[in-house]
C-alpha positions in Angstrom: 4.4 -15.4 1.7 1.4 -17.7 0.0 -0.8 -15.6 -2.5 -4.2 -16.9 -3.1 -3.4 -17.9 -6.1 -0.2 -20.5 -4.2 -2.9 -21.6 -2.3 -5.5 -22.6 -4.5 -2.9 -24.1 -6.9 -1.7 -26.5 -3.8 -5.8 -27.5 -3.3 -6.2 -27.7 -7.6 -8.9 -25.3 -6.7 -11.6 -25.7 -9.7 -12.2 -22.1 -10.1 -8.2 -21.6 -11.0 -7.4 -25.3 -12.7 -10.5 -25.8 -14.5 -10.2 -25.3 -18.6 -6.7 -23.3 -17.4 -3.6 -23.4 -19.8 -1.5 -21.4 -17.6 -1.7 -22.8 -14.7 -3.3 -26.7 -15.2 -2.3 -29.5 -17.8 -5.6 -28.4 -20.1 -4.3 -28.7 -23.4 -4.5 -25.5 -25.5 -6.3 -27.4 -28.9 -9.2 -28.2 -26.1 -9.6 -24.5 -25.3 -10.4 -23.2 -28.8 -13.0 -26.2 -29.5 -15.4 -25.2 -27.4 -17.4 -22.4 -25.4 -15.7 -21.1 -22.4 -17.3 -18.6 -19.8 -15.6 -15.2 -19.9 -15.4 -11.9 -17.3 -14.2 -8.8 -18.7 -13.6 -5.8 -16.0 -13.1 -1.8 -17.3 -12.5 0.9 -15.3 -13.3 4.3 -16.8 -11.4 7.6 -16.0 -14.1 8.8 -14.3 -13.6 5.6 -11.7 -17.2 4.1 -13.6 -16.8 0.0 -13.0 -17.9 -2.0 -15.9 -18.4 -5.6 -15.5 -19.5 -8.0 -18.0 -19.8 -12.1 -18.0 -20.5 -14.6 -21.0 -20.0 -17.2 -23.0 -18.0 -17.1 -26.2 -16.1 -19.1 -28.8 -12.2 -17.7 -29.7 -10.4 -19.0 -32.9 -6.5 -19.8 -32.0 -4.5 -16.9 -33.8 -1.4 -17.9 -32.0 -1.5 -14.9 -29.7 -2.6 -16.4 -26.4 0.1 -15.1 -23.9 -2.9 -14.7 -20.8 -1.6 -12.1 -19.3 -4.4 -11.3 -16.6 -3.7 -14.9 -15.0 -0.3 -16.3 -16.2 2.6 -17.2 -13.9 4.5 -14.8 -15.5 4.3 -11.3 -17.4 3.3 -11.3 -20.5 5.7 -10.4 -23.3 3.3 -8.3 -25.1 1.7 -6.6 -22.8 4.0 -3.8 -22.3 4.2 -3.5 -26.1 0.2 -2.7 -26.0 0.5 -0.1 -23.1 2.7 1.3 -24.9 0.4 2.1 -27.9 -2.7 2.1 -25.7 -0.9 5.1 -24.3 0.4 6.6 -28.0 4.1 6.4 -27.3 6.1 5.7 -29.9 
């Protein structure tokens, strides 16, 4: 079964490939030189949505696993749940 995301990697769909380390040929170096646009999603306990776009410079501090859009899991991420959620 084709995700979207199969299916917009087959077409080199812009809005997945453009400025994309993960899943295009855009060299990392590129990324941190210059302003990318951004989308940040929360959902608070109380089911509140918060949504937020701009535009923002990042310095490289080697720590760029992308976990929200990576082919694969990110090897970190279950480190911060982990202390998101206290355990030890």
């Amino acid at each position: 079964m084709k995700t979207a995301f199969d299916v917009m990697l087959e077409k080199a769909d812009p809005r997945l490939v453009d400025r994309n380390c993960a899943f295009s040929n855009y060299k990392r170096a590129e990324l941190f030189n210059e302003a990318v646009p951004c989308y940040d999603i929360r959902v608070l306990p109380d089911g509140t949505i918060m949504q937020a776009t701009y535009t923002a410079y990042s310095k490289d501090n080697g720590d760029f696993e992308g976990e929200a859009l990576a082919p694969a899991p990110s090897p970190h991420a279950e480190q911060r749940n982990a202390a998101a959620s206290g355990a030890p």
